[in-house]
N, C-alpha and C positions, 0 to 999 in steps of 0.2 A: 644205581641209586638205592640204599638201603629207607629199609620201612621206614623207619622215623621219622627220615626226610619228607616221604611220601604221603604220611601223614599230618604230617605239621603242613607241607602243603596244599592237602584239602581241607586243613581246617581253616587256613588264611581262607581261601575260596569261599567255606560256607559264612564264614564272618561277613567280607565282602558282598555276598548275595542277600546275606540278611540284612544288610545296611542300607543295600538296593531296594530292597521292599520295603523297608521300613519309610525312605524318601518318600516312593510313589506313593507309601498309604497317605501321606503327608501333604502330596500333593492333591489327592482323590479326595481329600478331607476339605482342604481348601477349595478349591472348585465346588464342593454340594456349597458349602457357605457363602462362598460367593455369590452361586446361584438363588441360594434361598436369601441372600441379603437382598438380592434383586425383589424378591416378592416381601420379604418381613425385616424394614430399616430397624427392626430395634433389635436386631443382629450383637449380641456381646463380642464387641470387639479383642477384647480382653481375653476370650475362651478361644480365638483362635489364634491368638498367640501364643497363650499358653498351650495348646496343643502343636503346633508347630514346634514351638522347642522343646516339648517333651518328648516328642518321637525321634527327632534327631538326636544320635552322641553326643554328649557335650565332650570334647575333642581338650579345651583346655580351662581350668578353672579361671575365674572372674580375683586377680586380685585386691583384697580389700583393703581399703587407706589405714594405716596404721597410727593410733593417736599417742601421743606422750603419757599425754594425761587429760583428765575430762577438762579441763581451761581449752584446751587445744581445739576437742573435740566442739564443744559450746561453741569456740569460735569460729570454726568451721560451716556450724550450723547458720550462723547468722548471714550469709552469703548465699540468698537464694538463685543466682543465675550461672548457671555452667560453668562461664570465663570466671567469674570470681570463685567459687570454691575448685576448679581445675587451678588457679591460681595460687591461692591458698595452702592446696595440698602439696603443690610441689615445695615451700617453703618448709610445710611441716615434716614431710615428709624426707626431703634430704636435708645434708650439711649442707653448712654457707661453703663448702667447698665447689659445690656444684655453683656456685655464682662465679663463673671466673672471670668476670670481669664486667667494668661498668658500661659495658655495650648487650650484658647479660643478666643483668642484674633482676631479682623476682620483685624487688620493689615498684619496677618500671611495669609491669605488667597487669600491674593494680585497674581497677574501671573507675577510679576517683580521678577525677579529672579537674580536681580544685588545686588550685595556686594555693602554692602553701604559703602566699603572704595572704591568704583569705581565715588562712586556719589558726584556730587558739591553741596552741601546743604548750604543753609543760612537762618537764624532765620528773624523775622519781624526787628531783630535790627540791621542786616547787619552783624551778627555773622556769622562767621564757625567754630568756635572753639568747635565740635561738632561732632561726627559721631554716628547715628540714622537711623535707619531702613527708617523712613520715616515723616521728621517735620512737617508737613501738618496733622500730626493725633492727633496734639499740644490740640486741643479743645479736641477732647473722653477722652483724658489722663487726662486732668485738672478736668472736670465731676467724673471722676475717685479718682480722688487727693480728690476732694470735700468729696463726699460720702465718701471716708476714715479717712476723716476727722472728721467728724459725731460721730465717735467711736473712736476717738484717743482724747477726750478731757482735759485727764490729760496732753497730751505732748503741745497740747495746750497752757493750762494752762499756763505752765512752760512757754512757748512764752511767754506769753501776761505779765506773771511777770517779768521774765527777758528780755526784749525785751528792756526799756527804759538804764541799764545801760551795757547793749552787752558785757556783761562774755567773747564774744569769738571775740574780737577786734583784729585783728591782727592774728590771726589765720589761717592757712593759711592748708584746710585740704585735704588728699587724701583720698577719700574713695572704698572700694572695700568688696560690699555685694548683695546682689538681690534687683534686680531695680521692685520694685512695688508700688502699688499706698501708699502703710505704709510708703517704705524706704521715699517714695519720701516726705511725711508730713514731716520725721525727718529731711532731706538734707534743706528744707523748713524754718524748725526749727535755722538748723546752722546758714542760712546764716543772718535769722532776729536777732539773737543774734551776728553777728557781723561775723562768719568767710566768707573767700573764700574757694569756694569748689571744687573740680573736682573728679568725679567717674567714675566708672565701675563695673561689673558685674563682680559674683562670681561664677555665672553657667552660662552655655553656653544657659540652655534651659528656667530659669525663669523670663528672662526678659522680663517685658510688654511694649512691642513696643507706644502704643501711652504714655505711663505716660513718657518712654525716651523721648518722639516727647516733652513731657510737658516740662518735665526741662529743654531742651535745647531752648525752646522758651522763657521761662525767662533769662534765659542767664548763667543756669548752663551747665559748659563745660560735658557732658557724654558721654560715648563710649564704648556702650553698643548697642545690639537689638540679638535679640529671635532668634539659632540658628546657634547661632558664630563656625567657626570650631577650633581647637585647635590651630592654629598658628593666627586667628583674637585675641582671647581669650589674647593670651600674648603681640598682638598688641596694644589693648586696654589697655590692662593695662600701656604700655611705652609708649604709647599717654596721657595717663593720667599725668604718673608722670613727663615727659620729654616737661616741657613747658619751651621754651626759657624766662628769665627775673621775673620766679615765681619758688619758690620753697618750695616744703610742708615741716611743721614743725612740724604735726598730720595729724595719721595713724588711717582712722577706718577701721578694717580688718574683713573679714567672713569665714576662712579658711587657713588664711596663706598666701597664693599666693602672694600677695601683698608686705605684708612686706619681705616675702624671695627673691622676683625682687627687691623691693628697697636696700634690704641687700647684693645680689650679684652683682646687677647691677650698682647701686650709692651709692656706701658706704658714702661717704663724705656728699649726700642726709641724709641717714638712721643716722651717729653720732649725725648731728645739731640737730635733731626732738626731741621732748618737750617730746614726748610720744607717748605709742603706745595702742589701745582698740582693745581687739578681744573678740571675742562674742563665737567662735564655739569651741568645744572640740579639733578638730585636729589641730586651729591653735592655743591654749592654750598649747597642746603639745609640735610644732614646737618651740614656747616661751620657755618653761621650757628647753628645750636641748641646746638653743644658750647662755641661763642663766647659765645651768649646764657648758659648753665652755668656759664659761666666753667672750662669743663672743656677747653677750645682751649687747648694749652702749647706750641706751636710759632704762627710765622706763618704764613699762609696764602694761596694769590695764586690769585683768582674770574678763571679763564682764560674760563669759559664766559657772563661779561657783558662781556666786552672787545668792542669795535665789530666787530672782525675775525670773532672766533668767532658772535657774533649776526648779524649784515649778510650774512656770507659762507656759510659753515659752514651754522648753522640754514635759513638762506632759500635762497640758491641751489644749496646741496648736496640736498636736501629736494624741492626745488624738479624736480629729475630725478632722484633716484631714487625716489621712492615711483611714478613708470610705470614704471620699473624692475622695480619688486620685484613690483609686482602683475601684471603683465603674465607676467614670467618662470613665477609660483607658478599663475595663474589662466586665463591668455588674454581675461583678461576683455576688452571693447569698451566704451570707457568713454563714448562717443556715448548721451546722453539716461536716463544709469542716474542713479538716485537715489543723492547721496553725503551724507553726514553726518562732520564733519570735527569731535573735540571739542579744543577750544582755538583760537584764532587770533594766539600768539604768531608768531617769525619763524621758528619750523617749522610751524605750519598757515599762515600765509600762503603758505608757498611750497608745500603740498602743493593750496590750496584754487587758485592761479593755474596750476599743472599738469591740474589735473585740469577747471577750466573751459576753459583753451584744446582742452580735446580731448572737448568738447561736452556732459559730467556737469554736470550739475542741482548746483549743490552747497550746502548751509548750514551753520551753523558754530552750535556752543554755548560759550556763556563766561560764566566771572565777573565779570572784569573788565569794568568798562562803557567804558573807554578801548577796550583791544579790541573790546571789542562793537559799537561805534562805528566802530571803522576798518573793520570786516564790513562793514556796513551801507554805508559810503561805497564798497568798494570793490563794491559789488552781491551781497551775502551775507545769505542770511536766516539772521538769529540766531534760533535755538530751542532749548526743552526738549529733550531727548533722548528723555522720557518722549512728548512729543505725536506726536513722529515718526517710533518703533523700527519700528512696521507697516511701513512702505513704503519704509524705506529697500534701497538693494540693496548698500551700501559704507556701513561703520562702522570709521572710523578716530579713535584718538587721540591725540592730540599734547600731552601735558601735563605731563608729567613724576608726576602723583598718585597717588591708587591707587584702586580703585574705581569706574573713570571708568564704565564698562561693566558695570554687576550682572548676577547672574545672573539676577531679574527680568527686566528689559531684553532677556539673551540669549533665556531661553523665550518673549518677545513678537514676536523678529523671524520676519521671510519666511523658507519653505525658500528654500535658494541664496543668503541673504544671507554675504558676507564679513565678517570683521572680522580687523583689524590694528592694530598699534600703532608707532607711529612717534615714541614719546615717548623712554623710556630702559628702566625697568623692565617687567618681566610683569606688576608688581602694576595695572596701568592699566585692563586687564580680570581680571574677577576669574574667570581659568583654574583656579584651585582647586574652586570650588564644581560645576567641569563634568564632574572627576573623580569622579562618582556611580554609584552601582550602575544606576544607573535610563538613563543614556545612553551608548551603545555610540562609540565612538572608530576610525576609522579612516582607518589612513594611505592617501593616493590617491597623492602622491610626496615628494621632499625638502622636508619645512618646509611640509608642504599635507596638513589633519585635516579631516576629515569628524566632526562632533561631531553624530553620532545620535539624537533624540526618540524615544520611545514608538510616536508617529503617524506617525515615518518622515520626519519635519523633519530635515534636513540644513544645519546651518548651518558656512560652510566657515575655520577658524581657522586662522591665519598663524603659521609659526614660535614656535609653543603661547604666542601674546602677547609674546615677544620683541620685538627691533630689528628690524622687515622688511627695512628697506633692506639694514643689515650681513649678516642671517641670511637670507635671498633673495636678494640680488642684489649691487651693490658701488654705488659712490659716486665721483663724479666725482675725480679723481688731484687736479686743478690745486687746487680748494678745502680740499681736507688737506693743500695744500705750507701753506697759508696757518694753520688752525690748527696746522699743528704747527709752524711758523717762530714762533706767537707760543708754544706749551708752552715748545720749546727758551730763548726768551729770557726766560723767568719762570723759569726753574730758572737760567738763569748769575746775572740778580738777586738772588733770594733767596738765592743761595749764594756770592755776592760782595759782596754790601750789605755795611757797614761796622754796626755792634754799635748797637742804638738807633734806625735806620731804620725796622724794622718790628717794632710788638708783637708780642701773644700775641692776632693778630685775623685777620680776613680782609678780602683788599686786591683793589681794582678794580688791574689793569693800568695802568700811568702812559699818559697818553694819545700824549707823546713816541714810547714803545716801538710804541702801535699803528701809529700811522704811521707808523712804521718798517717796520714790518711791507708794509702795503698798499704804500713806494714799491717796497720791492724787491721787486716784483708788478708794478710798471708794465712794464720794458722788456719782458713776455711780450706787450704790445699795442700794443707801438710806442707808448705814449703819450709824450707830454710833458707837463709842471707849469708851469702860470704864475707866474714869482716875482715878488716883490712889489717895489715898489723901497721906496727907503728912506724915502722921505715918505709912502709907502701903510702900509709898518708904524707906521712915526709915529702915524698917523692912527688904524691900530685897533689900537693900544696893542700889537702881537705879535713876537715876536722874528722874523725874516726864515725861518729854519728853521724854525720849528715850538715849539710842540704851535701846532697854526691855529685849533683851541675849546677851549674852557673844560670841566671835567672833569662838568658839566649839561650840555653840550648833548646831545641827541638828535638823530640822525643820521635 
């Protein structure tokens, strides 16, 4: 061992021993004060703090909040309680990148606990035609809007070409789907192409409070924020549609909701309108039964069986966030846990190939025996739900129905079991019947219940049976540029179509439009398209452009 060594090691030592002494003076200081606190209470508390931490190293500096600018800092100040300026700062202090999602959002973390139908808000333009959590959060949300713009470039696109002759002139749209920084690019989209718009939210729990603070600062009418209870919910939606001296003539819907208030509430509203775009399985449903009624008086265009929105959308969006969402709300370790997936259309497909690549056990229940089949081929045991509730440790549904989950079913599962729904509505698990005098509810953090037994069974419910992914976590940007480029081009259709094109029914997406759709999606992968020559279309009867299948096939 050379000197240096030798020395550098007793000098660590004498550091060490000094630091030793330095504590016990520390503590030998404390103890006389204590003791003389004992006889003389007007002891300065103050002086032996201060001498406590003078003695000890300070080991690592105190970092200090960083302000923009003195607005920043003034505002900062005006929040005298810990949780509000710890609040505050995080806002000031990072990007809206750090907000990744409306289960994360810094607006939700506010101590204002007022209904913002209580509150007088007005935008920079002397707007209130508006009700928002909070406008003032207009900047994060626009940051927001940005960055999602970044990866929505085909919908873009579609702006920037259609933008000079405004498809959607006169247009005059209601819309009613999840307010995120995507929706908010396409709302964006409408209005550059010519229409008026006024929205709301289709869940109570996915909306991103400052991207609402955005749009309502440009001056789109929204009445939406994070948390609505069921009677804001249908508030908002007849604040939307119920504006004196404007009246919508396009429908974009995400569930139904919408167009069933517009149908029973203003009928006279619902006859006039051009058309109607739904995107979701259940409100495709509600369509086909007022069609089947013969109570459908407008056309209607089934966004959510188009190849894009099923192929893309349902599967590969699905496909990453449902580890998303359960991950975020749970921490679960999804290696060797028992999963139960009900449905295996092309959003249980893409939750059931998520959740096997990262080592869960998984099986699938269905009606369908074509599904049921493609389970099986793909290495999925189809089961009862009834044979299996014991031992599962993950109970998800994907179905769009209602009762997929009794509350039978629930009193049978494991303590620690989860369940979620990744389908559309709440009614999938039946969360109603959980609401009983008999079982205790309690919140553990955002969007994460503890639903209580008698015995002390704890079974853990997901955003009280909502949307996981939207009301937990978020969803890939690139696969919303894609359905909402196909929404955008179903609303200039039906509201350009010439008189006689489309009944009083409900329409698949021309398959031309889809494809249209997927190429301007290509150059984000460098791909390239083989074109056909002219004796090869010859051959299989196709025009050189496109549609390239027949409106059967399956993809």
């Amino acid at each position: 061992m050379t000197d240096a060594v030798v020395d550098g090691k007793l000098e660590a030592v004498k550091q060490a021993t000094k630091y030793v002494k330095e504590t016990e003076n520390v503590a030998e200081k404390y103890s006389a004060m204590t003791v003389s606190k004992n006889s003389d209470m007007n002891m300065n508390v103050g002086e032996l703090q201060s001498a406590a931490f003078t003695a000890v190293p300070t080991l690592k500096s105190i970092k200090k909040i960083q302000f923009a600018n003195a607005e920043d800092k003034q505002e900062f100040q005006k929040y005298p309680t810990k949780a509000g300026r710890r609040s505050l700062s995080r806002s000031i202090s990072q990007s809206s990148t750090d907000s990744y999602s409306s289960a994360a959002s810094y607006s939700d973390s506010s101590d204002d606990e007022t209904t913002p139908r209580d509150k007088a808000q007005t935008n920079s333009k002397g707007s209130s035609d508006f009700c928002v959590k909070n406008v003032k959060q207009a900047e994060f949300g626009r940051r927001e809007i940005e960055i999602a713009e970044q990866d929505m470039s085909a919908l873009i696109s579609l702006r920037k070409r259609a933008q000079a002759e405004k498809p959607l002139a006169g247009a005059k749209i209601v819309g009613c789907t999840h307010i995120t920084a995507q929706t908010a690019v396409l709302i964006e989209t409408l209005v550059a192409l010519g229409a008026q718009c006024r929205w709301t939210a289709c869940n109570i729990y996915s909306t991103q409070n400052e991207v609402a603070a955005a749009l309502a600062e440009t001056g789109v009418p929204v009445f939406a924020w994070k948390g609505e209870s069921e009677d804001d919910f249908w508030w908002c939606i007849d604040r939307c549609v119920n504006k004196e001296g404007w009246q919508a003539n396009m429908i974009l819907d995400d569930g139904g909701d919408l167009t069933h208030w517009v149908y029973k509430k203003y009928p006279s509203v619902f006859k006039k309108a051009q058309g109607i775009v739904e995107e979701s399985v259940t409100g495709v449903h509600r369509l086909y039964q007022l069609s089947k009624a013969g109570k459908l008086c407008v056309p209607a265009m089934n966004v959510n069986d188009s190849v894009t929105k099923q192929k893309f959308d349902n599967l590969y969006c699905c496909r990453e966030s449902i580890l998303d969402g359960l991950k975020r709300t749970t921490d679960v370790m999804f290696g060797g846990k028992q999963v139960v997936v009900c449905g295996y259309g092309e959003v249980g497909k893409g939750c059931c190939s998520a959740l096997k690549a990262m080592g869960a056990i998984v099986c699938i229940t269905e009606i369908d025996p074509i599904c049921a089949l493609q389970g099986c081929m793909d290495g999925f045991r189809v089961v009862k739900l009834n044979e299996v509730i014991r031992q599962m440790d993950i109970v998800i549904t994907c179905t769009g129905n209602k009762n997929v989950v009794t509350r039978e079913q629930l009193d049978r599962m494991k303590n620690g079991c989860i369940v979620c729904n990744m389908g559309h509505s709440n009614t999938e698990i039946d969360v109603a019947s959980l609401r009983s005098p008999e079982l205790t509810w309690e919140r553990v953090r955002s969007q994460v219940d503890h639903v209580i037994w008698p015995d002390g069974k704890r079974v853990i419910l997901l955003a009280e049976g909502r949307l996981l992914n939207l009301s937990c976590s978020t969803v890939p940007t690139f696969v919303l540029s894609i359905t909402a480029t196909t929404q955008a081009l179903a609303l200039i259709e039906l509201f350009n179509a010439p008189e006689g094109r489309y009944k009083q029914d409900v329409y698949l997406l021309p398959k031309k439009m889809d494809e249209y759709v997927a190429s301007l999606h290509m150059p984000n992968f460098d791909a390239h398209l083989t074109e056909l020559s002219d004796e090869q279309a010859k051959y299989m009867g196709l025009n050189k452009n496109g549609p390239f299948k027949p409106n059967y096939y399956r993809y």
